[in-house]
C-alpha positions in Angstrom: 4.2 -8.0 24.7 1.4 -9.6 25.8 -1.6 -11.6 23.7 -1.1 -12.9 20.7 2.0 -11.3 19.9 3.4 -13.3 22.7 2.3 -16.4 22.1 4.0 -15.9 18.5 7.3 -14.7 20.1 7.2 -18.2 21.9 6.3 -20.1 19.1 8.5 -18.7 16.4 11.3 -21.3 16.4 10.6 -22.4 13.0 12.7 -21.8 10.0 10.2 -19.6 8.8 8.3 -17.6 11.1 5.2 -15.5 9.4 3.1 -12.7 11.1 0.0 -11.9 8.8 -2.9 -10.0 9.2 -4.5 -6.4 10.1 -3.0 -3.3 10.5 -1.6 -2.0 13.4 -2.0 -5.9 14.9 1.7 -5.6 16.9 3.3 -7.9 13.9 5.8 -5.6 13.3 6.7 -5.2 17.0 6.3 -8.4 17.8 8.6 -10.1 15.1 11.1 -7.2 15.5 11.5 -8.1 19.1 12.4 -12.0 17.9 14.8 -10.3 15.3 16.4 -8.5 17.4 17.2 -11.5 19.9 18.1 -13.4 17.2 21.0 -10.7 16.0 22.1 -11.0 19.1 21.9 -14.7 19.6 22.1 -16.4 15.8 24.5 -18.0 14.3 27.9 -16.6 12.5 26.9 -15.7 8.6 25.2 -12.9 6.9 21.8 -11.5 8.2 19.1 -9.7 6.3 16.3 -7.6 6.3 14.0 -6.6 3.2 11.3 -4.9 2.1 9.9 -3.6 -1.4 12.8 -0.5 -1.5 15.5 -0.1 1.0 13.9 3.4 2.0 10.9 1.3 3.7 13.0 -1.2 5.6 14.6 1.6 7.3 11.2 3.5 7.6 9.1 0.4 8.7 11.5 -1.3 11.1 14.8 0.4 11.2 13.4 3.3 12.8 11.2 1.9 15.5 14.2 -0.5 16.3 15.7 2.3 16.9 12.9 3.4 19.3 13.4 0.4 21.3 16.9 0.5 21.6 18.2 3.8 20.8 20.0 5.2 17.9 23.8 3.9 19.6 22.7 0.4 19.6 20.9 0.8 15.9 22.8 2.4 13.9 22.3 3.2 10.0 25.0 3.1 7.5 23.7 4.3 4.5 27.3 4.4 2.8 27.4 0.2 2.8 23.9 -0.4 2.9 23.8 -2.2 6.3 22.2 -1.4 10.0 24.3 -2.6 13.2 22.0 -4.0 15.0 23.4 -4.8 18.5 26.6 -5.0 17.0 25.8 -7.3 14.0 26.0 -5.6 11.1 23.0 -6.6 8.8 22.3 -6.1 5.0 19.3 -3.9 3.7 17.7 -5.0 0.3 15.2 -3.3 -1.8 12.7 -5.7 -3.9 10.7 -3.5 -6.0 10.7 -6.0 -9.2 11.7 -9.3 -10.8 15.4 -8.1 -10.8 15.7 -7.8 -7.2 16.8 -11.4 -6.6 20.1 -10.8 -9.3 21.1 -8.3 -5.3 21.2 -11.7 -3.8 22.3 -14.4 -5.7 25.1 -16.2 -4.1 25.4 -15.1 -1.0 25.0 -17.2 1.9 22.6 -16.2 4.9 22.3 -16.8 8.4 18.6 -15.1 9.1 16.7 -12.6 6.8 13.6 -10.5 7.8 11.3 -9.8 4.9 8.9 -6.7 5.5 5.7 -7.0 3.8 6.6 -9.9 1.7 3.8 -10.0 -0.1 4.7 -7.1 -2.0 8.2 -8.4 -3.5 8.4 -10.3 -6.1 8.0 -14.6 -5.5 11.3 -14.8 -7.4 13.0 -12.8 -5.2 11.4 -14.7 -2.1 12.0 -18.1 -4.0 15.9 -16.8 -4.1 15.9 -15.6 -0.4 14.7 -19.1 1.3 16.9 -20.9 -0.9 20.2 -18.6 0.3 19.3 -19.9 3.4 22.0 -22.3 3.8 23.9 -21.7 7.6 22.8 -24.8 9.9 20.1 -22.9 12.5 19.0 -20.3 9.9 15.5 -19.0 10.1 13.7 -15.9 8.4 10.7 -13.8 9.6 8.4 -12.2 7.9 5.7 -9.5 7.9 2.4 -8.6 5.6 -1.6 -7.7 5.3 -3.3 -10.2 3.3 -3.9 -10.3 -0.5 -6.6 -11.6 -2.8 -6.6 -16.0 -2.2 -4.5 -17.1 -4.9 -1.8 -14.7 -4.3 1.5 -17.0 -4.1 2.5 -16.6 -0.9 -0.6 -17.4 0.5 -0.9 -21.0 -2.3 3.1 -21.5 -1.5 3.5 -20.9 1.5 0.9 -19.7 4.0 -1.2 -22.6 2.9 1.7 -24.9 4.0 2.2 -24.4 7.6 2.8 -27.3 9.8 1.9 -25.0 12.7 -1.0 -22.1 12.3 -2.0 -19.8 14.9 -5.6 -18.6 13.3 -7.6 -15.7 13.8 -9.5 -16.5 16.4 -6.3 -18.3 18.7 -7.0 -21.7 17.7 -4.2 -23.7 16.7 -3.6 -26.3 13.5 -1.1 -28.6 13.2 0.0 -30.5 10.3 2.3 -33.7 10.4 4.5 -33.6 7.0 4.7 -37.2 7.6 0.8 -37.7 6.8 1.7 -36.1 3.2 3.4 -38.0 0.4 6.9 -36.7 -0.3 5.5 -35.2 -3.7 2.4 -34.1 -2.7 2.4 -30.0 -3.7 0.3 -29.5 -0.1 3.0 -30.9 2.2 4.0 -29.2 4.9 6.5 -27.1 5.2 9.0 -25.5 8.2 6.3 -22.7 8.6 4.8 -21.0 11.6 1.8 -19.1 10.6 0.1 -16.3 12.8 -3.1 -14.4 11.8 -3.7 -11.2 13.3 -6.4 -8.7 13.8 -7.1 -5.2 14.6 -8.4 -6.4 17.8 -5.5 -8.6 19.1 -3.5 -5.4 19.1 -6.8 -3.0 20.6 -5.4 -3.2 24.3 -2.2 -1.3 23.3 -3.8 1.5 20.9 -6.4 4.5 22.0 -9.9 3.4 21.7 -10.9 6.2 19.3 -8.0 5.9 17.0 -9.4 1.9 16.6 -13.2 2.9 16.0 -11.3 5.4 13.3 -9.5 2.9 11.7 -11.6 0.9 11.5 -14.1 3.6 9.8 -11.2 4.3 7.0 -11.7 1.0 5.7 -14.7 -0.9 3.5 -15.4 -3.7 1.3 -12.5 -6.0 0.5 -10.4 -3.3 2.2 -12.3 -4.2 6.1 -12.1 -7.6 5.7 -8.3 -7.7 4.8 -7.0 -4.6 6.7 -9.0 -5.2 9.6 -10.3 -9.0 9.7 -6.8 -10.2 8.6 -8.7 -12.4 6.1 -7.3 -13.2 2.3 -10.5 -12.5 0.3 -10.9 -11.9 -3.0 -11.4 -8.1 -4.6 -15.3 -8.0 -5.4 -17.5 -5.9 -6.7 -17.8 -2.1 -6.6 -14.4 -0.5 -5.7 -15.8 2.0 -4.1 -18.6 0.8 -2.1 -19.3 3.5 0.5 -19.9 6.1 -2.2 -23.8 7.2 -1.6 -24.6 10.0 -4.4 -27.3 10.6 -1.8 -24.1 12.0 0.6 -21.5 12.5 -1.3 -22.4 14.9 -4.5 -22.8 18.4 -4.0 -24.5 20.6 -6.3 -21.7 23.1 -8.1 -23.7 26.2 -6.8 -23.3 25.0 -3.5 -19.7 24.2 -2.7 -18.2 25.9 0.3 -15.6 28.6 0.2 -12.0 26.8 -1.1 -9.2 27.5 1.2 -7.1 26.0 -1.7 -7.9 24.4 -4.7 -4.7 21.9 -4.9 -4.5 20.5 -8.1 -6.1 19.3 -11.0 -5.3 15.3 -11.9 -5.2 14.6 -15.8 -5.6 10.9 -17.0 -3.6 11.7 -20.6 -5.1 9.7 -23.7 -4.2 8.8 -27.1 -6.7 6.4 -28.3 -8.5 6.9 -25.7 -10.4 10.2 -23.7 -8.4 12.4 -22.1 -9.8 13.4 -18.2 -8.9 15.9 -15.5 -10.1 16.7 -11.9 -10.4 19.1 -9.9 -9.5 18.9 -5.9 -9.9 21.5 -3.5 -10.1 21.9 0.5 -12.8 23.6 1.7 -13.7 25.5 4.6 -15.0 23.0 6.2 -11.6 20.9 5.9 -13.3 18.5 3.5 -11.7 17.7 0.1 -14.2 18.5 -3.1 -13.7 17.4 -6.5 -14.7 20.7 -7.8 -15.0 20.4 -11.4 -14.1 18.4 -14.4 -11.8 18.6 -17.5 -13.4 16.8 -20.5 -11.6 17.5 -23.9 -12.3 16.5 -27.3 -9.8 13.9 -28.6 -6.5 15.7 -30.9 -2.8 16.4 -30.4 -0.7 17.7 -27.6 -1.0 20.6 -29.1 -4.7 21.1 -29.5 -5.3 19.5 -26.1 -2.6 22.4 -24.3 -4.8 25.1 -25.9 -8.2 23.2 -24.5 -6.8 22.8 -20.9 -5.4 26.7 -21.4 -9.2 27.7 -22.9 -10.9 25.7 -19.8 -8.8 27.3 -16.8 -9.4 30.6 -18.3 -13.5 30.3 -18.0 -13.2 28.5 -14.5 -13.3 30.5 -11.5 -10.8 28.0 -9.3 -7.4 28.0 -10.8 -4.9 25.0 -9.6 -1.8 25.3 -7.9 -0.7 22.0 -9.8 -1.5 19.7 -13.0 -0.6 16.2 -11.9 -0.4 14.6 -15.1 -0.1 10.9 -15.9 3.9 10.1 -15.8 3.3 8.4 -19.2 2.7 11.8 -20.6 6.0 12.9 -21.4 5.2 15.2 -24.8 2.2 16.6 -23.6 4.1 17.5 -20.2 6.7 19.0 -22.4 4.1 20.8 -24.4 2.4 22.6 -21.6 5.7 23.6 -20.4 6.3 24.9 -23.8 2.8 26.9 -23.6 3.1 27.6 -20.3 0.3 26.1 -18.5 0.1 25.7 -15.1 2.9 23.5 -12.7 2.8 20.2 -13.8 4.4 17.6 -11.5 4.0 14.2 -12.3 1.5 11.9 -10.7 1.5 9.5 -8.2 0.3 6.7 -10.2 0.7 3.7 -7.9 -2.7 2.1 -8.5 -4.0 0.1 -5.2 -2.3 3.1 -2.5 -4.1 5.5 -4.4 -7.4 3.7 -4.4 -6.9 3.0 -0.6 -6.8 6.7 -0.2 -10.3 7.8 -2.0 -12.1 4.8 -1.0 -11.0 5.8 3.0 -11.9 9.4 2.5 -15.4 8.2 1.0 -15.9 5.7 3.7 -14.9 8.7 6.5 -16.8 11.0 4.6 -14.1 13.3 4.4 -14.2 13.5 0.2 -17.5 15.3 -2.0 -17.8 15.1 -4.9 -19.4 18.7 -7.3 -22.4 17.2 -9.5 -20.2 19.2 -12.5 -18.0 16.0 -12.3 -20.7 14.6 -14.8 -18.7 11.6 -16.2 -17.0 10.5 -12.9 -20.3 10.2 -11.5 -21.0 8.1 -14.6 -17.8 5.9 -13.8 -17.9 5.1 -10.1 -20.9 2.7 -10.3 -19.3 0.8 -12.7 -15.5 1.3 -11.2 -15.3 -2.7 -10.3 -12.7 -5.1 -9.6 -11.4 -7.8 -11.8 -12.7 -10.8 -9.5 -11.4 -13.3 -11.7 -7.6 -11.9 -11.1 -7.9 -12.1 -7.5 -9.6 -15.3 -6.9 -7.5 -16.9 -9.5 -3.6 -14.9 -9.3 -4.3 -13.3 -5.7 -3.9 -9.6 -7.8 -6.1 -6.6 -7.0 -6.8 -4.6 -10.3 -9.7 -2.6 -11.5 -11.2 -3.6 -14.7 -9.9 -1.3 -17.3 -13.2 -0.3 -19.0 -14.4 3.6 -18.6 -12.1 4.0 -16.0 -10.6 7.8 -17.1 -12.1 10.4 -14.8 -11.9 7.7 -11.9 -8.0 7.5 -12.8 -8.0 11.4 -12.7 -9.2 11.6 -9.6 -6.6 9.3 -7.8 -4.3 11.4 -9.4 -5.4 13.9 -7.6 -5.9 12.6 -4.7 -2.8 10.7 -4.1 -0.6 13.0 -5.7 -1.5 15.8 -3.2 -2.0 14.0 0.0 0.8 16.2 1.6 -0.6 19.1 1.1 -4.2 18.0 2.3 -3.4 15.7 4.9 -2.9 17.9 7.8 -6.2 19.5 6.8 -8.7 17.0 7.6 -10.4 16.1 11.5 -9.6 12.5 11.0 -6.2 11.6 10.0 -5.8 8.9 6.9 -3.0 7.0 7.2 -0.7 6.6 3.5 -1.2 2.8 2.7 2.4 1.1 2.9 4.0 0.6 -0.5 2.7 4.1 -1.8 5.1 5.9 -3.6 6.4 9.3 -2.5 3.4 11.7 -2.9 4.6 14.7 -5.5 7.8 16.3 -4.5 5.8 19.3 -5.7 4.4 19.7 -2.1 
């Protein structure tokens, strides 16, 4: 290790030791290195390590731990839900949602690593710190930033007696300066805030200039500034209608046309779009499915009446995992494969707004009212400023819902098609099984 990493390997001897900041910074590395001298070194009791599901503990740090020290000295036991980690055997714990912190309630810990904390739930981290109990227990943990009133950042973050900030500069804060009650008091916290560039030294030169391409808007200045800023404006801000629409008559050859995403309504419109690959390894939206409002039934024989007069034909429908009766009906009428979505909102919108900003995603000027939509696609400012939670604002939002459908739902398939690889944002779920 060298740089910042280092110094934050020297000065993690807190109870809580936090690495924030940009991707592919060396936190992960560098607190796994600390982690893994601690197993060997800590004190009797129960260790930990979490994440948002137990799958990405073993994918996020599991397995590179077991790149640094080999598979016989990490070693996976998925029967008891524990990794021996240089022979201490350690517990891994998902924290998906609120219930999480019912998987840890009365045990006691020693040490606990949390992976991209910022992404479990604050009652599960509330529950964690206070399991904490064994005399020399500390915790590490990992994330990217959020919007500035996310909790961790107000709870804990904020509360650092020692922060190592972007730039290398150090604060200090004295708990003994606060009043016992104060809510800003200090706290047992070492803070370090990473960026892209801290880490630059160990990474190829063209894989940082692409990463850093990939990402725009709040999505730069979180992913690779490391800064907590609130979600602002246009979601997708490096869509140029100039660049990016394509007239229909125009569109290359498809070498496949992958799927077509469908945003089911009741009360509200129905959407669907089309994705393709195209011979020049870019992804299109091809075309655009805009029914008239009426029941599963009516809108089966639509979608069947629309694929019949449209010259691509998709290998899947991703439809909107809500939509259980219309799923069943098209299965019933025999319409297409339908798989469900992937519906995780802010992984999906990751996804497009990189392939916009790397100019790797077109968009047909058939897609009429998703060109209507994007201008007006916007986040909800007052959420992330005020609760540190990224959402769009849920007004005429259907076709751009389609198309993240689509989009994230077949990212395996397209992936190994494009020049410039995009990297599936942590805490996605598991693209369509359907690839």
């Amino acid at each position: 290790m060298r740089g910042k990493a280092k110094a934050a390997a020297k000065l993690s001897t807190a109870r809580i030791n936090c690495y924030e900041g940009s991707v592919r910074a060396g936190k992960t590395i560098g607190s796994l290195v600390e982690w893994i001298e601690f197993c060997k070194s800590g004190p009797p009791g129960t260790f930990l390590m979490a994440g948002r599901t137990e799958r990405t503990v073993i994918n996020n740090l599991v397995l590179p731990m077991q790149e640094m020290l080999g598979p016989d000295r990490v070693k996976i036991n998925r029967g008891t839900g524990t990794v021996n980690i240089a022979g201490r055997e350690v517990l891994i714990v998902g924290a998906a949602n609120e219930l999480a912190r019912t998987k840890i309630q009365g045990l006691t810990l020693a040490a606990a690593y949390v992976d991209e904390v910022a992404t479990t739930p604050e009652s599960f981290f509330n529950m964690l710190t206070s399991r904490l109990s064994v005399k020399g227990a500390k915790l590490w943990c990992t994330c990217n930033p959020e919007g500035p009133g996310h909790w961790f950042k107000t709870k804990w973050l904020d509360r650092a007696t020692l922060w190592v900030r972007h730039d290398g500069t150090i604060i200090r804060k004295d708990p003994a300066d606060y009043a016992d009650d104060d809510p800003a008091r200090p706290i047992n916290l070492h803070r370090v805030s990473f960026t892209l560039d801290d880490n630059a030294h160990n990474l190829d030169p063209e894989y940082v200039t692409n990463t850093k391409a990939m990402y725009s808007g709040v999505w730069f200045l979180r992913m690779i500034l490391g800064q907590w800023t609130v979600a602002d404006g246009v979601i997708y801000d490096k869509f140029e209608p100039g660049s990016h629409v394509v007239p229909y008559d125009q569109l290359p050859t498809m070498q496949r046309v992958i799927g077509l995403g469908v945003d089911y309504g009741t009360t509200n419109p129905t959407a669907g779009i089309l994705l393709g690959i195209g011979a020049d390894n870019r992804l299109y939206l091809i075309d655009e499915w805009s029914p008239a409002r009426g029941t599963d039934s009516e809108l089966s024989d639509q979608l069947s009446e629309w694929l019949a007069e449209n010259r691509y034909e998709p290998e899947w429908i991703y439809l909107d995992p809500a939509a259980e009766n219309f799923s069943l009906q098209l299965y019933k009428d025999r319409i297409g494969r339908v798989a469900d979505a992937t519906n995780s909102v802010l992984p999906g919108i990751k996804l497009v707004a990189a392939l916009f900003s790397t100019d790797q995603l077109r968009v047909s000027d058939r897609c009429t009212r998703l060109l209507e939509e994007l201008p007006g696609y916007v986040w909800d400012a007052k959420a992330s400023r005020e609760k540190g939670v990224d959402k769009p604002i849920k007004l005429n939002d259907h076709f751009c819902d389609a198309m993240r459908y689509a989009i994230a739902s077949a990212f395996p398939i397209w992936d190994r098609y494009l020049p410039q690889r995009i990297e599936h944002p942590k805490g996605a779920d598991d693209a369509a099984a359907a690839a």
